[in-house]
VEXTIMI-687998 format. One record per residue (C-alpha): x, y, z. Coordinates in steps of 0.05 Angstrom, whole numbers, plus 5000, padded with zeros to 4 digits. Last residue first. Layout:
+------+------+------+
|   c1 |   c2 |   c3 |
+------+------+------+
|    X |    Y |    Z |
...
+------+------+------+
! end
This chain:
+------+------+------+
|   c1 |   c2 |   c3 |
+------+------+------+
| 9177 | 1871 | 2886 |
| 9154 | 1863 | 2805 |
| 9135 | 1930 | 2802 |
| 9114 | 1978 | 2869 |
| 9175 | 2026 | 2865 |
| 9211 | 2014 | 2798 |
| 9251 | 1958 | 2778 |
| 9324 | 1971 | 2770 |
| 9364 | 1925 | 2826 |
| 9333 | 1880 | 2864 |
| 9285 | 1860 | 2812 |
| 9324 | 1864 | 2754 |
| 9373 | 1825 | 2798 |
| 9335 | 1768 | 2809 |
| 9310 | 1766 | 2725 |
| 9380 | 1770 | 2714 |
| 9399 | 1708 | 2758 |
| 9336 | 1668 | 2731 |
| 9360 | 1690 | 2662 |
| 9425 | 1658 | 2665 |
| 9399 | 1586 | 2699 |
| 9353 | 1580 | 2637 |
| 9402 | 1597 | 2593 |
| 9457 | 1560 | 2629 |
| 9415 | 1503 | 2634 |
| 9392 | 1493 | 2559 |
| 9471 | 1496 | 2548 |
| 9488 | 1443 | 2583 |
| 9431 | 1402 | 2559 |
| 9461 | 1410 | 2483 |
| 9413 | 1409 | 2432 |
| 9385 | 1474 | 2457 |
| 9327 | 1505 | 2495 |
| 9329 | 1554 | 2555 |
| 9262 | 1562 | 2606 |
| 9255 | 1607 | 2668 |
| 9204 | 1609 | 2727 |
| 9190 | 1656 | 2789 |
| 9188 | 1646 | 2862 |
| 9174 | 1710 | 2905 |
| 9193 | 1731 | 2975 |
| 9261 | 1695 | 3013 |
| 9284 | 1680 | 2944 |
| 9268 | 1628 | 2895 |
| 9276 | 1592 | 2830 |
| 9237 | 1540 | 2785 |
| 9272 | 1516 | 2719 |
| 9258 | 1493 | 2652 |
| 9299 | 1459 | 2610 |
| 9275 | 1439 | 2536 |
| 9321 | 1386 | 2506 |
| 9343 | 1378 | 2421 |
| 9356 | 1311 | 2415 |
| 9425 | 1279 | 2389 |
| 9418 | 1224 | 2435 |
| 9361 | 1202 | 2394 |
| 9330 | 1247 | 2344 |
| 9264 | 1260 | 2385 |
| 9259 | 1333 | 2379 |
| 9229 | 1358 | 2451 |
| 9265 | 1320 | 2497 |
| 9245 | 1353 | 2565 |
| 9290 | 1362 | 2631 |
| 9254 | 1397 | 2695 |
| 9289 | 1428 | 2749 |
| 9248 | 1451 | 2814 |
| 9272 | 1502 | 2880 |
| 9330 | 1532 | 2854 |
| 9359 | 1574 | 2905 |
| 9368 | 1654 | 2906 |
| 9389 | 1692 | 2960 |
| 9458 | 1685 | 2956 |
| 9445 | 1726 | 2888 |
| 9431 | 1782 | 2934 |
| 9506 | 1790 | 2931 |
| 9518 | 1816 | 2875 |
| 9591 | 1840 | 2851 |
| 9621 | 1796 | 2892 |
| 9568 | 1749 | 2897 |
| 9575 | 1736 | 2817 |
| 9626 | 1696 | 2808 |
| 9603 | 1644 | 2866 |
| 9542 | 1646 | 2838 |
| 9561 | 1623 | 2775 |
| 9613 | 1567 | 2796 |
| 9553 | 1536 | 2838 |
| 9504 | 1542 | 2781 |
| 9558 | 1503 | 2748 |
| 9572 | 1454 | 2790 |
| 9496 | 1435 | 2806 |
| 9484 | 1427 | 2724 |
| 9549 | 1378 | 2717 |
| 9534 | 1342 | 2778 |
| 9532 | 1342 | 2857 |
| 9572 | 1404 | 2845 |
| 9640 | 1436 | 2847 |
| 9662 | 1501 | 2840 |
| 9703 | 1544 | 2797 |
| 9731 | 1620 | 2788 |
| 9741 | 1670 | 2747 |
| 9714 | 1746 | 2747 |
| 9734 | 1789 | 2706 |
| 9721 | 1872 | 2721 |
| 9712 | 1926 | 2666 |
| 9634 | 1921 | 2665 |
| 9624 | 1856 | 2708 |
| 9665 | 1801 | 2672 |
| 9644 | 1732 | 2672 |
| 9690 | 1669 | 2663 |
| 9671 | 1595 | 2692 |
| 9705 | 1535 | 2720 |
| 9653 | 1477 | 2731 |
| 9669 | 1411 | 2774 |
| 9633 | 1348 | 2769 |
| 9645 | 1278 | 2797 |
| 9617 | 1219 | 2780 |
| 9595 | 1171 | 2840 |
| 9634 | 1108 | 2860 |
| 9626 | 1035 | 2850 |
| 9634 | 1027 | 2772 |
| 9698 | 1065 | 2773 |
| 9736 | 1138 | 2752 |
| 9672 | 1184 | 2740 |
| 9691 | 1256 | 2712 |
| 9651 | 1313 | 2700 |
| 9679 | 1378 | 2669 |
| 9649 | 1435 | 2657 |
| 9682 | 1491 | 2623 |
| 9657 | 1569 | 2620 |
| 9677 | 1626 | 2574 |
| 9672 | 1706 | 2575 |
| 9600 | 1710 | 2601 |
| 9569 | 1785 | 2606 |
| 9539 | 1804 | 2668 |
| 9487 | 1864 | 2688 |
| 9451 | 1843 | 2620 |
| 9402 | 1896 | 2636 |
| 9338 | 1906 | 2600 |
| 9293 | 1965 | 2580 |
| 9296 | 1964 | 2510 |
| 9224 | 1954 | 2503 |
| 9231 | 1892 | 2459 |
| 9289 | 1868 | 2513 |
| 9236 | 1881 | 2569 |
| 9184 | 1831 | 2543 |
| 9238 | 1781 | 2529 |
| 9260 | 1790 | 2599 |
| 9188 | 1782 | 2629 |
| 9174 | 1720 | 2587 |
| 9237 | 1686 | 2615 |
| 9216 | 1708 | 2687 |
| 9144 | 1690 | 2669 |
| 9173 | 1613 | 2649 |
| 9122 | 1560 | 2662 |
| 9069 | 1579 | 2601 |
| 9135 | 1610 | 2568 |
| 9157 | 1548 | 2530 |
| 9218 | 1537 | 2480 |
| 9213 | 1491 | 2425 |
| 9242 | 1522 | 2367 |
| 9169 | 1526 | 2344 |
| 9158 | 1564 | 2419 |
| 9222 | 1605 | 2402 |
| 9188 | 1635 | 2332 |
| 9118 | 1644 | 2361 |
| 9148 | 1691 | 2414 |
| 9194 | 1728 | 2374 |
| 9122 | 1739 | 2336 |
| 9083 | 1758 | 2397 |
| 9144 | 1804 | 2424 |
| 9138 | 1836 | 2359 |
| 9071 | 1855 | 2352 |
| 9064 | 1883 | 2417 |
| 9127 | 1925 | 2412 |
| 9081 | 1966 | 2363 |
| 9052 | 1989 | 2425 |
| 8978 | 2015 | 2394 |
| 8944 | 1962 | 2458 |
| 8987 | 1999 | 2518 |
| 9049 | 1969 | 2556 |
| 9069 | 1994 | 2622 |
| 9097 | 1934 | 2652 |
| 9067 | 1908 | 2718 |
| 9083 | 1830 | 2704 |
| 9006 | 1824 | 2697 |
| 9006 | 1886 | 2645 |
| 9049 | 1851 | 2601 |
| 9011 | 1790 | 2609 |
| 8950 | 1822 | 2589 |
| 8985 | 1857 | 2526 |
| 9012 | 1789 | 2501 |
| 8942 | 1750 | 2521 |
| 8905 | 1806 | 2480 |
| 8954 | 1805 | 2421 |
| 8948 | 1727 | 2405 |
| 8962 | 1671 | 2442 |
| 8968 | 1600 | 2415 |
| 9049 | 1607 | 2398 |
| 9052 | 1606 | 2465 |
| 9039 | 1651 | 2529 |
| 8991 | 1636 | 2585 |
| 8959 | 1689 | 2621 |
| 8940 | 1667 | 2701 |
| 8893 | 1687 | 2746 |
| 8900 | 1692 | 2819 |
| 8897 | 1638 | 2872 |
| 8875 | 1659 | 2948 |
| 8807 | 1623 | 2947 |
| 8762 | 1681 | 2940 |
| 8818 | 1714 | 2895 |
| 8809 | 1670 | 2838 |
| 8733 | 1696 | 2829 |
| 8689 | 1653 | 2818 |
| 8666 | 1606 | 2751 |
| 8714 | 1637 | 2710 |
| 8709 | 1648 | 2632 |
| 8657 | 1702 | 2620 |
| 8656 | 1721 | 2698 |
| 8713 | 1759 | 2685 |
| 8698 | 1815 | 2646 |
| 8731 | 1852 | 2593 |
| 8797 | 1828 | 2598 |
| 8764 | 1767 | 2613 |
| 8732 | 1762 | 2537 |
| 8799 | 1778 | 2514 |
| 8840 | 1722 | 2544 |
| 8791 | 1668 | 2516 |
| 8791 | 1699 | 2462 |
| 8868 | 1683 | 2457 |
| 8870 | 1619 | 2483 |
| 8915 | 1607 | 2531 |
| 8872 | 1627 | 2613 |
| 8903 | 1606 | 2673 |
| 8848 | 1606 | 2737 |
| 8856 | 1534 | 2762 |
| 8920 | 1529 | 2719 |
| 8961 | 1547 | 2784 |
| 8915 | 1497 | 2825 |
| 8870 | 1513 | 2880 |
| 8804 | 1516 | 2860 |
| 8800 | 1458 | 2818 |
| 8863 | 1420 | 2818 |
| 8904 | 1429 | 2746 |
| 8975 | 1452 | 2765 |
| 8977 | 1389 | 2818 |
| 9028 | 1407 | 2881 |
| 9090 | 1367 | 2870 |
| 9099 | 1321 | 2941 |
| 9150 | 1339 | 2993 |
| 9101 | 1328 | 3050 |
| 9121 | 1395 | 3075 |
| 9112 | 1422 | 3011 |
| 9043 | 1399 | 2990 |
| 9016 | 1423 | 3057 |
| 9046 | 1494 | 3051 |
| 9013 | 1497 | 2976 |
| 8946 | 1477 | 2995 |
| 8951 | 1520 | 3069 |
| 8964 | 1587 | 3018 |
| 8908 | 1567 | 2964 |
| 8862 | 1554 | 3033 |
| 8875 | 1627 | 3060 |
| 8831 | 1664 | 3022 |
| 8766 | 1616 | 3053 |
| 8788 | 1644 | 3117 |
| 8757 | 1712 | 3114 |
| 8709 | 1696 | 3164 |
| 8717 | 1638 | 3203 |
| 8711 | 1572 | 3167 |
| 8647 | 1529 | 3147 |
| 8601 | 1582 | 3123 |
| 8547 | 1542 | 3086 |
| 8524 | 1588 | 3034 |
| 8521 | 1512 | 2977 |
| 8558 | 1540 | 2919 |
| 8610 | 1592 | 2950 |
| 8618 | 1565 | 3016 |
| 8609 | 1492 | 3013 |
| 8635 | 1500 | 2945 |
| 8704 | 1530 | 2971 |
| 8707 | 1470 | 3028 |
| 8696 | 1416 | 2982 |
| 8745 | 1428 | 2929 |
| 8812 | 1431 | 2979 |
| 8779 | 1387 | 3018 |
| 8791 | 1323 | 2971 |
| 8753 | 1269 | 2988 |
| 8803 | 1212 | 2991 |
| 8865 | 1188 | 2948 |
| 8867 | 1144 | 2893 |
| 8910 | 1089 | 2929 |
| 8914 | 1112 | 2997 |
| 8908 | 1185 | 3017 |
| 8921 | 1253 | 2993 |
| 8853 | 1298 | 2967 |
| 8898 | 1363 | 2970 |
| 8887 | 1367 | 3039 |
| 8845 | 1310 | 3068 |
| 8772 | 1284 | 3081 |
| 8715 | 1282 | 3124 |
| 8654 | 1322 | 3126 |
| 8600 | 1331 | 3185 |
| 8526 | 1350 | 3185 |
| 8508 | 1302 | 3132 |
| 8431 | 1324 | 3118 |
| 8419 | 1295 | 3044 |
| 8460 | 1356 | 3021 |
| 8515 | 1341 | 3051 |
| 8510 | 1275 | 3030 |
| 8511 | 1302 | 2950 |
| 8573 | 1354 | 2968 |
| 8617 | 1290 | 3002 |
| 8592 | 1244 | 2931 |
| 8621 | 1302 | 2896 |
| 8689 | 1305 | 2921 |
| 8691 | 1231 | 2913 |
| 8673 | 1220 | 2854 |
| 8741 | 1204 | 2814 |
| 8717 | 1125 | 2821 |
| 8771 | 1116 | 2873 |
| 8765 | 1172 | 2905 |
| 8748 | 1158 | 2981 |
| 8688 | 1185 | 3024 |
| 8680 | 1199 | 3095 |
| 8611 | 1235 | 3106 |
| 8578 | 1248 | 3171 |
| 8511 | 1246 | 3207 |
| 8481 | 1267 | 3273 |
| 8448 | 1212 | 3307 |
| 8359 | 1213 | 3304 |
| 8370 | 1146 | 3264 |
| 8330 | 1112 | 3212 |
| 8298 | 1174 | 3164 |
| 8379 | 1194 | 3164 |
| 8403 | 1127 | 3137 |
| 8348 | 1134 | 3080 |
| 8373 | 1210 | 3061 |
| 8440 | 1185 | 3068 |
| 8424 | 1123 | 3026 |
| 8390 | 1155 | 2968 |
| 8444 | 1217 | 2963 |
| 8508 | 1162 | 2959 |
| 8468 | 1115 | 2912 |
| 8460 | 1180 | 2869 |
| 8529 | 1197 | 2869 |
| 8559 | 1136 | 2855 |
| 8600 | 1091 | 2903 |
| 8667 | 1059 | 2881 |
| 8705 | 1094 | 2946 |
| 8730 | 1031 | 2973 |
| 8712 | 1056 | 3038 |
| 8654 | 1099 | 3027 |
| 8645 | 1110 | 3098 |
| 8575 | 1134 | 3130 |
| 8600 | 1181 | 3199 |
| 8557 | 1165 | 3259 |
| 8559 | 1225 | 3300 |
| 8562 | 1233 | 3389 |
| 8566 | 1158 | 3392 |
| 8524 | 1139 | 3461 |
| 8529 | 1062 | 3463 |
| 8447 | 1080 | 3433 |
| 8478 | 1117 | 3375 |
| 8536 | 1054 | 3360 |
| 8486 | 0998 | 3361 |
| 8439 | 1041 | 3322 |
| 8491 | 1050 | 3269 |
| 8493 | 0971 | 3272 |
| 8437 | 0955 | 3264 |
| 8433 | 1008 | 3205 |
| 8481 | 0960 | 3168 |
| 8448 | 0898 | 3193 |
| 8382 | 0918 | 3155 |
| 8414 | 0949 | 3099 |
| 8446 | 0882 | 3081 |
| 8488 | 0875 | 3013 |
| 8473 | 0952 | 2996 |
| 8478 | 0985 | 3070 |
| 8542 | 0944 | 3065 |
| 8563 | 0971 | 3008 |
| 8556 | 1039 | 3030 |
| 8577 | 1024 | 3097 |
| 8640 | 0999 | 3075 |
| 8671 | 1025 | 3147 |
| 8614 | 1067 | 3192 |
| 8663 | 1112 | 3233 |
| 8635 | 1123 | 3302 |
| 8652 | 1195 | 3331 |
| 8664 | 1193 | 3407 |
| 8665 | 1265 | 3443 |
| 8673 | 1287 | 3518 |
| 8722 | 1228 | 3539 |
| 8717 | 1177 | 3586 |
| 8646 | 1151 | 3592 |
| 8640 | 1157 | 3512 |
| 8706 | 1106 | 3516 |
| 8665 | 1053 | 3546 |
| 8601 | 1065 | 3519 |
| 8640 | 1067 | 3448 |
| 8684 | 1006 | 3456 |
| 8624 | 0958 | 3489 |
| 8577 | 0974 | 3440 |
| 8619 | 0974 | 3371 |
| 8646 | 0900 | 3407 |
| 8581 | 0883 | 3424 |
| 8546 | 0888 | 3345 |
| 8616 | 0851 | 3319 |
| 8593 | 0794 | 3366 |
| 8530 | 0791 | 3344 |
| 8543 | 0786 | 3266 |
| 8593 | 0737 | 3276 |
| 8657 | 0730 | 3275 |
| 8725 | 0718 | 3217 |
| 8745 | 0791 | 3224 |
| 8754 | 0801 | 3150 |
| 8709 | 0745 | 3122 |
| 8649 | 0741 | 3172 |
| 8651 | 0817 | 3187 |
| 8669 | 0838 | 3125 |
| 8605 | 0815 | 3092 |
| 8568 | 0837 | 3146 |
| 8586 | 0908 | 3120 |
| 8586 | 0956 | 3180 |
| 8657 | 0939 | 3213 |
| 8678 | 0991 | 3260 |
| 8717 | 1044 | 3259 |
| 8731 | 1087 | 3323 |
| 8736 | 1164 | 3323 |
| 8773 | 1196 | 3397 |
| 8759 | 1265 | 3410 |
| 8780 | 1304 | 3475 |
| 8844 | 1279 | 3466 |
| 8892 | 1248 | 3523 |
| 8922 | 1204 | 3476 |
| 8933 | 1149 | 3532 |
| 8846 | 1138 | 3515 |
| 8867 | 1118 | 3448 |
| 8927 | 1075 | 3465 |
| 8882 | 1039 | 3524 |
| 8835 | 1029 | 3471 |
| 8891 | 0999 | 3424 |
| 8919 | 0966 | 3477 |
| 8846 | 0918 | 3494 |
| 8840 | 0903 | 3571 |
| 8790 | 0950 | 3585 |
| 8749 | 0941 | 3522 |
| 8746 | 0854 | 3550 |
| 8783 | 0807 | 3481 |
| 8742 | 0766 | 3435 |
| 8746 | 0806 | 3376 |
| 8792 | 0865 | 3384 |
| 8762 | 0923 | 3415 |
| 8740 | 0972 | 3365 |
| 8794 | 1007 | 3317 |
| 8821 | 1075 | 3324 |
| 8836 | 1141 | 3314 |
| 8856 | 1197 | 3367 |
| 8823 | 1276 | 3343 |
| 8850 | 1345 | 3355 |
| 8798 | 1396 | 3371 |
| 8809 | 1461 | 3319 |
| 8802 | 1531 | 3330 |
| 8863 | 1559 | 3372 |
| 8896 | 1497 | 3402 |
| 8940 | 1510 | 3461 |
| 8990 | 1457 | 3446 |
| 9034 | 1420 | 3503 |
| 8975 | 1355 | 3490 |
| 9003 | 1357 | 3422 |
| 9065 | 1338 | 3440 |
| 9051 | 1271 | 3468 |
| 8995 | 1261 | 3417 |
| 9046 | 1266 | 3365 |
| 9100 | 1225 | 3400 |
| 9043 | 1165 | 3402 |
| 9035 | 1176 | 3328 |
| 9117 | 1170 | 3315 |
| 9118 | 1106 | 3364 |
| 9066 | 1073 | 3314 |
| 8992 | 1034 | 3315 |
| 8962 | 1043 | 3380 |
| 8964 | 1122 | 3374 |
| 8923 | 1122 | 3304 |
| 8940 | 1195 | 3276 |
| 8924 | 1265 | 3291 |
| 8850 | 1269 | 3273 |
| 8838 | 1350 | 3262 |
| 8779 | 1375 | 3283 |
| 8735 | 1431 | 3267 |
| 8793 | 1461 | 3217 |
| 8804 | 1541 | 3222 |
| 8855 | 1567 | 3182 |
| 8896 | 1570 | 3245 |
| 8876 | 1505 | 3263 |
| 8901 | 1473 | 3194 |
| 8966 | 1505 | 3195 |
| 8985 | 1474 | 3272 |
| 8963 | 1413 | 3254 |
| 9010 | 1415 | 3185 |
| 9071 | 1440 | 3231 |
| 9058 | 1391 | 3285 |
| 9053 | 1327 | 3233 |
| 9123 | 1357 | 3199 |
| 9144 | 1358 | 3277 |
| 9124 | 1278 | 3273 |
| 9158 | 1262 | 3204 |
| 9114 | 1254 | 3149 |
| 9113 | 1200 | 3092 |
| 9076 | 1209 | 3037 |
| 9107 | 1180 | 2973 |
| 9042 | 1125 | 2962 |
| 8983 | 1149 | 3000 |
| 8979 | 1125 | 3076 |
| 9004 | 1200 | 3097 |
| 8931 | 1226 | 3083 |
| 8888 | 1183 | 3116 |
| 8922 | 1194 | 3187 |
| 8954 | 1277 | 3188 |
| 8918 | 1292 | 3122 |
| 8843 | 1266 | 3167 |
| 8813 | 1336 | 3168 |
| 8747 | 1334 | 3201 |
| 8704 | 1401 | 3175 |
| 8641 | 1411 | 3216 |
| 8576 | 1429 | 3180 |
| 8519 | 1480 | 3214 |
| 8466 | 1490 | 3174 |
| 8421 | 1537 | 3139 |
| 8364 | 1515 | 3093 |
| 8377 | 1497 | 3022 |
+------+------+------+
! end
């Protein structure tokens, strides 16, 4: 493929927050803007001004921005039907934006036209005219956004490229083809580019949606029939199935097309912008997304493990690092001695193949996963168990009795839970209670609040996920798998505790992420696990 220049459009901040769960507040808007033009984002569309007060606040502050890399972007509609450009809010809205962007969408699909907007084919044909000559003549870029054109180009090709050509001569600076209802396959996607671009000397760009689970490669197929701009989101958010997810487009732009789309070095920074996006919308980032996603690079089986011991390439299509990720071990009962001693040595153990220790921690380890514990979320837990085979642990606590209690007195108020607990630090005792907002909370509460006298990096720690699974079905006598997420102000690291009792699941789980803290702190060597 011959070299070309593509833009990236990010549309997270107006696409993005219509999926179900999303909902950002207008600094959460500043902080993802601000992420996406240090990593280096063409443009970034920052909402739909003439729809919301919390849009119009964005634009206000983002005029106050000196933007590094990226051009922020105003979204709208074409004049209403009927009604004179200059009189139209929503253009006034746009153009009140102050941006040196503004993308319209317009109707393309005559179809929609008589049965959405309830004109005619004419009339829709003046209003993309009059909005995008009038806005071109005050602001440096327009981009016209071509809704259903897929299907309209289908239904009526001839009045969807009329109306392309309505929007190039108006003075549109690109045209981008929509998959709206994103049902479009791949090779219909390739034909009509190619056939769109024969028609109209425009620049062309992509804006695809996933609800046929194509969309990331119906954005690579018109890219490759001459689309010189992309659309889509972080993390593929957006309404109903989400749109074209940039996450996977922008690495295989790079790495499988050459098309260098971000400054240099930047492509190591999308695993980092993933994750930070993900967060501040308070959604679960996906384990399995290409590229990006903790399992991305997380190897089980055991040949599987050994052949990328040896080298790489024999089970990974790039290298992890390009994109920021690393590679992954998983233990279970699955693994055999190659994913054992390449975990070991991923933790920063020193562990060699003749360890008879091996051996050991891969039976111990076969025995708790038929109990039903799991390590494939729990390297903390893993790490402990590792070091307890080498004899190199540390309780640094030992537990002389706890009691929770949780009490709920009437229908119309919440339970309450309070947790007394009993440690003693080599000759010292401890004891002491909290409360918590439940039985769990109020005991990692009492816990902590033992142990800062004696430690008190544990402030540092929070617990950042808790996850509850039945894992013998035997009613409400089921045996329960907890597994828990924790966090200081560098690392995050999981742990996992089993038992009938849920209580007791926690505290394991909960135990071991405070050891594994203060292993850390406390008696690993220079340059392991820090």
């Amino acid at each position: 493929m011959e070299t070309k220049t593509v833009r990236l459009y990010d549309t997270t901040l107006r696409d993005g927050t219509q999926m179900r769960d999303i909902s950002l507040s207008v600094l959460d808007k500043i902080k993802i803007a601000e992420k996406l033009d240090e990593f280096g984002i063409h443009y970034i569309e920052g909402g739909y001004p003439g729809s919301n007060p919390k849009d119009l606040e964005f634009f206000g502050m983002a005029k106050k921005i000196q933007w590094k890399t990226s051009a922020i972007c105003a979204f709208g509609m074409t004049r209403r039907v009927g009604k004179k450009v200059e009189e139209d809010a929503n253009i006034k809205a746009l153009l009140g934006a102050e941006t040196s962007v503004i993308t319209v969408v317009g109707k393309t699909w005559d179809f929609h036209v008589t049965e959405a907007l309830r004109t005619t084919l004419d009339e829709n044909l003046a209003s993309v005219h009059d909005t995008i000559r009038y806005l071109k003549s005050r602001t440096d870029k327009v981009f016209f956004d071509a809704e259903h054109y897929f299907d309209g180009y289908g239904n009526n090709n001839e009045y969807a490229l009329k109306v392309l050509s309505t929007a190039a001569d108006a003075g549109a600076d690109c045209l981008v083809l929509c998959d709206t209802n994103g049902g479009t396959l791949t090779s219909v996607i390739s034909r009509i580019v190619r056939e769109t671009k024969e028609a109209v000397a425009t620049p062309l760009g992509i804006h695809t949606h996933n609800d046929a689970d194509m969309a990331v490669a119906n954005t690579l197929a018109a890219v490759e029939s001459g689309v010189v701009q992309v659309q889509g989101t972080i993390n593929g958010y957006g309404e109903r199935c989400g749109n074209a997810n940039l996450c996977s487009i922008i690495p295989a732009l790079e790495l499988k097309m050459g098309l260098k789309v971000l400054p240099e070095g930047n492509l190591k920074k999308i695993y980092a912008v993933s994750l930070f996006v993900a967060e501040t919308s308070n959604m679960s980032q996906l384990p399995n997304q290409p590229y990006i996603g903790d399992a991305a690079f997380a190897h089980k089986g055991g040949m599987h493990v050994s052949a990328v011991s040896r080298n790489p390439v024999t089970y990974e299509h790039i290298s992890p690092e390009a994109v920021g990720n690393q590679r992954h071990v998983l233990i279970s009962d699955l693994a055999g001695r190659s994913n054992i001693l390449s975990k070991i040595q991923e933790r920063g153990l020193q562990f060699t193949s003749q360890d008879p220790n091996t051996g050991k921690i891969l039976e111990e380890i076969k025995e708790l996963e038929h109990k039903g514990y799991q390590f494939e979320g729990a390297d903390a837990s893993f790490e402990l168990l590792a070091r307890r085979a080498m004899g190199e642990s540390e309780p640094f606590f030992e537990l002389k009795g706890f009691r929770v209690i949780d009490e709920k007195w009437s229908e119309g108020e919440d339970p309450i839970a309070e947790a007394t607990i009993m440690i003693a630090v080599e000759d010292q005792v401890e004891h002491t209670a909290a409360m918590g907002n439940g039985p769990i909370n109020a005991m990692d509460n009492a816990l902590r609040k033992a142990l800062e006298k004696f430690y008190p990096e544990v402030g540092e720690v929070r617990l950042i996920d808790y996850k509850v699974r039945v894992i013998q079905q035997t009613g409400t006598a089921s045996s329960v798998r907890v597994l828990i997420q924790s966090a200081d102000k560098t690392a995050n690291w999981g742990t996992v505790g089993v038992s009938h009792n849920i209580i007791e699941a926690s505290w394991q789980a909960l135990v071991d992420s405070i050891r594994f803290k203060l292993w850390r702190t406390r008696r690993a060597r220079p340059g392991e696990n820090t």
